[in-house]
N, C-alpha and C positions, 0 to 999 in steps of 0.2 A: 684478482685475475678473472675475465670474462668469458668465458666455456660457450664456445660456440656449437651449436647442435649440426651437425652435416650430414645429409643423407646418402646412406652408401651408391657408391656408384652401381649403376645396375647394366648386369651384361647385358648384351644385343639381344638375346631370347627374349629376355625380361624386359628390356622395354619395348619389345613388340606385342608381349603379352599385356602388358599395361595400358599402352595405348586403346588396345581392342575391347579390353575389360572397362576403360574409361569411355570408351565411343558408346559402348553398350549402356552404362548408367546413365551417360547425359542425353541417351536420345537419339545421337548423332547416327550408331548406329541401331538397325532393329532386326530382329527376327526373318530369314530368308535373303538377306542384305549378301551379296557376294563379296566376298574378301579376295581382291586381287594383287600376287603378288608382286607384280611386278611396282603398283598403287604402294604398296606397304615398302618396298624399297627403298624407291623415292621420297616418298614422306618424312620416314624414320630416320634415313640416311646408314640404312644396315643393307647387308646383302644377303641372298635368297637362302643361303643355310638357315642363317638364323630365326628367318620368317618361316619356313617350314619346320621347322623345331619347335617354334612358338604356335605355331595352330595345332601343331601335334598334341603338345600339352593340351589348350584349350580343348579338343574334341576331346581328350580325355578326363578332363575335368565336366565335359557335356556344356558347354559353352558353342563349338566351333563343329560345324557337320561337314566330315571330309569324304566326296564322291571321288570315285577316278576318273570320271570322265567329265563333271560338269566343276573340281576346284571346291575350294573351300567356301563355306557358307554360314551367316551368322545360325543358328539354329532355332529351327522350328516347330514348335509341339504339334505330334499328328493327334489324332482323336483320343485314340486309346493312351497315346502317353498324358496326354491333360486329365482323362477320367483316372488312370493311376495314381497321375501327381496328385490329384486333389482326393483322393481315397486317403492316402496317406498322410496327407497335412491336416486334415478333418479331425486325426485321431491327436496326431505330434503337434499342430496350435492351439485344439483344446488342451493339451498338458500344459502347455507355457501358460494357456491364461489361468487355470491352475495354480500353478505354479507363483504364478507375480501374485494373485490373490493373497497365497498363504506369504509372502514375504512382503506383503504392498507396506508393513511399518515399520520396515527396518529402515535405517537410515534416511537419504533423502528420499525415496523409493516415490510415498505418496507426492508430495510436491513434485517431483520429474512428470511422471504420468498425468499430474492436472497440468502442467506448460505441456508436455508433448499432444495433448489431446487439443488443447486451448489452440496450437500451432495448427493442427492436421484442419480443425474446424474452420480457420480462419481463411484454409484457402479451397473452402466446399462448393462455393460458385466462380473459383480463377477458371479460367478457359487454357490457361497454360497446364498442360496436363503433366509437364514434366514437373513442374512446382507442387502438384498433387503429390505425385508417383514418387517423389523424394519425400514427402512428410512420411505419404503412409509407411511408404520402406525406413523411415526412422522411429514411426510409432511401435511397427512389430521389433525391430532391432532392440526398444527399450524394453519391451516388454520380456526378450530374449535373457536381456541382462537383468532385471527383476528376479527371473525367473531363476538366476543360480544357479545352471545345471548344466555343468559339460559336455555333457552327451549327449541332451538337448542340441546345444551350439554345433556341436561335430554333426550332429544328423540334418540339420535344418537345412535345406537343397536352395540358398537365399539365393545365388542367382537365375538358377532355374524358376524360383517363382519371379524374380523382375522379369524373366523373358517371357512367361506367361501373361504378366501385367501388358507389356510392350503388344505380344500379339493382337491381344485380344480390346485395347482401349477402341478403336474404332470403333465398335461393334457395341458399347453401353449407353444404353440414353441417358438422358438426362435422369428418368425415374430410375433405371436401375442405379446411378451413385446416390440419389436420397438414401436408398433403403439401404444401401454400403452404409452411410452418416448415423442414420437411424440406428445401425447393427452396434456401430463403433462406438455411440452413445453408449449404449444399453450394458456394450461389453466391460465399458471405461468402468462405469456406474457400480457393474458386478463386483472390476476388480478393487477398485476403491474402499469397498464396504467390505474388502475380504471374504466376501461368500464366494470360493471357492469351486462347488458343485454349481452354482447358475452363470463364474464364468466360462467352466470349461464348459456348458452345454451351450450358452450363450453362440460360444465360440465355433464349436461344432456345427450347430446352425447356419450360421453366417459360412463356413467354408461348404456346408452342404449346396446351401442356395446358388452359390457359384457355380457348382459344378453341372448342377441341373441347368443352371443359365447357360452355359459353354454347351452341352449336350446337344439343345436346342440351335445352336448357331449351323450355317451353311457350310457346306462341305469346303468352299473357298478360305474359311478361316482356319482351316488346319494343311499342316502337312500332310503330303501324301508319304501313308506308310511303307 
C-alpha cells in the first residue's frame, strides 16, 4: 500500500500568516514594507476577517507593527530595540556556540557543521544577498540544533533577528562581510576543536561588533520610536 503524506489544509488566518512569514524570508517582503489589506485579499483569495486576525497574530508574535492610523506594517527595528536585541543575543548565541562545542562529536554533528560552513563560504562573494542570508540563517539554525537545548530554541527571537538582517544589509560594505567571514571561520574552527570557552567568547565578539556597527549607522536606518 502506498501512504501518501498530505498537508493539512490550513484555515484562512493561516495562510495569510504564511504567505507574510514567506514574503519576509525570501526577500519579497522587508522591514517597514506596508501590508495592505485590501492587496492581501485579492492575492490570497480570503476576506478582510481573516487578514486582520492574521496581522494580529503577527504583531504579536512581533513580526507585523499595527498603527491605527497609518495600517499594518512589515516591522521595523528602532535604535534602542536593535541595541536590546543584540544585548541579548551577545549572551544566548555565545551559549549555543557553547553548546554545539561541547556536543560537536556526537553523531553526525562534526561533519553537518564542516558541509554547513563549506555551503555559507561558498556564497562569500554571490552579490545575491538573499542566497547569503539563507546560508547564514541555516548555519546558526544548525548550530541551534547541535546545541540540544530547548529553551535555547524556545528563547532564540530567529525572526526577529532575520528582520534585523533585512534592515540593515544595505548599509554593510563589502569590508564589514569579510570580517562577518573572518568571525565565522574562527567561530566554525572553535567549535570543531570543541573548545567550548573560545567558541562562546568567539561568538560574543562577533555579535558585540555588530551592534557597535548598527550604533554607528544614521538615524534613517532605524525606526522611529
Amino acid at each position: 500500500m502506498n501512504i501518501v503524506e498530505t498537508r493539512p489544509t490550513l484555515s484562512s488566518p493561516e495562510l495569510v500568516v504564511e504567505a507574510i512569514v514567506s514574503g519576509v524570508y525570501s526577500g519579497r517582503m522587508v522591514p517597514g514594507q506596508r501590508l495592505v489589506e485590501a492587496d492581501l485579499t485579492r492575492n490570497l483569495g480570503v476576506s478582510r476577517g481573516p487578514v486582520r486576525e492574521a496581522l494580529k497574530r503577527l504583531a504579536a508574535e512581533g513580526l507585523v507593527t499595527l498603527n491605527r492610523h497609518r495600517g499594518a506594517y512589515i516591522r521595523a527595528l528602532s535604535r534602542s530595540e536593535v541595541h536590546d536585541t543584540l544585548i541579548v543575543l551577545e549572551v544566548l548565541v555565545g551559549l549555543v556556540a557553547r553548546l554545539a562545542a561541547h556536543n560537536i562529536d556526537k553523531g553526525d554533528n562534526h561533519a553537518a557543521l564542516q558541509t554547513q560552513f563549506a555551503q555559507l563560504s561558498a556564497v562569500r562573494e554571490n552579490s545575491d544577498f538573499m542566497a547569503l542570508l539563507k546560508e547564514r540563517r541555516d548555519y546558526y539554525d544548525l548550530l541551534i540544533r547541535i546545541a540540544e537545548n530547548a529553551e535555547v530554541t524556545r528563547l532564540m527571537p530567529l525572526m526577529q533577528i532575520h528582520l534585523l538582517r533585512l534592515q540593515f544589509q544595505s548599509y554593510l560594505t563589502h569590508e564589514h562581510r569579510e570580517k562577518q567571514f573572518e568571525d565565522y571561520a574562527a567561530i566554525t574552527e572553535a567549535i570543531l576543536a570543541g573548545n567550548r570557552n573560545r567558541a562562546d567568547r568567539l561568538m560574543q565578539i562577533h555579535i558585540r561588533r555588530t551592534r557597535i556597527l548598527l550604533t554607528r549607522l544614521p538615524e534613517e536606518a532605524f525606526a522611529q520610536s
